[in-house]
N, C-alpha and C positions, 0 to 999 in steps of 0.2 A: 573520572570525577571532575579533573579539571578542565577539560571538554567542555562538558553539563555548565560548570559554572561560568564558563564564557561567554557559553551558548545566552545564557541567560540574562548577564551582562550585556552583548551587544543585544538582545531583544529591548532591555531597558533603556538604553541610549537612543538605538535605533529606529526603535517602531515610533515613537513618539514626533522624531525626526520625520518618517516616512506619512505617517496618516494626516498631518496639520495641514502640510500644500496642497495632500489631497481635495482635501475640506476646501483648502482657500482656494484650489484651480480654477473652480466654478465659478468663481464669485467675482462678479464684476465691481468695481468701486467706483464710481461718479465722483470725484472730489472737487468742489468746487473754490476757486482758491482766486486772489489778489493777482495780478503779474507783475512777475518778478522779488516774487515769497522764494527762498531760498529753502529755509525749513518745512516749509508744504511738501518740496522736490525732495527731500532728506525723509521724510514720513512716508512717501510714498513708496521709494526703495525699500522702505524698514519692511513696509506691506510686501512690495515686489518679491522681495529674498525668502519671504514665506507662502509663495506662489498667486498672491491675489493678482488680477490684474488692474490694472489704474489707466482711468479715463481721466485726464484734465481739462476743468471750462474753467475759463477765464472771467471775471466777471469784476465790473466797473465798483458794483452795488452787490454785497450778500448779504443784507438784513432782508430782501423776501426768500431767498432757500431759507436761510435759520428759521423764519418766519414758519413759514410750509412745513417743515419738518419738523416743529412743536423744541426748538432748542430754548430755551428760557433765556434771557436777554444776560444775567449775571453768569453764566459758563461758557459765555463767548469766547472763539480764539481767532486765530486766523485761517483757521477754513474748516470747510462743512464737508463729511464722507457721507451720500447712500450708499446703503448697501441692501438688497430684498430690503426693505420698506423700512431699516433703522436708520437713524441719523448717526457720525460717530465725529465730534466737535473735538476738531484740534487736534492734538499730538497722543492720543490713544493706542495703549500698544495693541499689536496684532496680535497677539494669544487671547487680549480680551474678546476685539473681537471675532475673533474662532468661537468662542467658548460663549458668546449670544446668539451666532447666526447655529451654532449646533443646539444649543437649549432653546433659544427660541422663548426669553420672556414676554410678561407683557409689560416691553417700557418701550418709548420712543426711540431711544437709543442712550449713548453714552458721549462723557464728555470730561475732559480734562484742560478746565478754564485757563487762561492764559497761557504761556509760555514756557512751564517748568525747566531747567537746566538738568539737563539728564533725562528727559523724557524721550521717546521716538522721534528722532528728526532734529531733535535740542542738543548736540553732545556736545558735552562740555572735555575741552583737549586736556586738561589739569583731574579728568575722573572725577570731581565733585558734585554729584548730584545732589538736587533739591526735592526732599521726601515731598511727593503730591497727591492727589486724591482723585479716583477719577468715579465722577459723577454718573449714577443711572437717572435719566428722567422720561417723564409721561407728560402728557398732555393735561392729564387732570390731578395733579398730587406733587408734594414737594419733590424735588432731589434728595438724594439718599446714594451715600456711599456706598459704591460698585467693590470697590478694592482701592487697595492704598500700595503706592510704590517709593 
């Protein structure tokens, strides 16, 4: 019996662990980010560690990617992620996006406006996170809360 319930145990721990990188192996990420953004580099790893891989462009000017990729001018942060044809603006964590490139809505992508403390790539050394919001949007319709962390 104590077998069975172990067994079941590491399934619950484990499979969840084993299938996300699966998912994220695939998935290439374009981030297009400022040089010498420290926290871009920190966001990126957060992705890395859950198997996506990360492309970095450098870029002088990112108001035409935000542009191109339907970000709305008010959820801006410091850099733009494609990924299959969503945008994911700023320090978004990587479960979310697992959990858009496998459902697959229909929004442009996600985004989490400025800089939160305690978000992906933001860690704060004292543990204090800043509860934040992270934004789905479209090209034609407001913004609408994705999930709140």
């Amino acid at each position: 019996m104590k077998t069975r319930q172990f067994a079941i145990a590491a399934l619950a721990v484990f499979l969840p662990m084993t299938l996300q990188p699966v998912l994220a192996a695939t998935k290439l990420v374009t981030m297009y980010k400022y040089k010498g953004c420290e926290c871009c580099e920190k966001w990126a790893k957060h992705l890395e560690a859950l198997g996506f891989t990360v492309k970095t462009e450098l870029r002088d000017d990112l108001t035409p990617v935000k542009q191109q990729a339907g970000v709305p001018q008010e959820l801006g942060s410091c850099h733009t992620a494609l990924i299959d044809g969503y945008a994911f603006e700023g320090h978004v964590p990587a479960d979310l996006i697992a959990k858009v490139l496998k459902d697959k809505p229909k929004i442009a992508g996600l985004a989490v406006p400025g800089m939160p403390l305690g978000s992906p790539g933001m860690d704060v050394p004292s543990g204090q996170k800043q509860p934040y919001r992270v934004m789905a949007f479209s090209r034609n319709a407001a913004p609408t809360i994705y999930a709140q962390r």
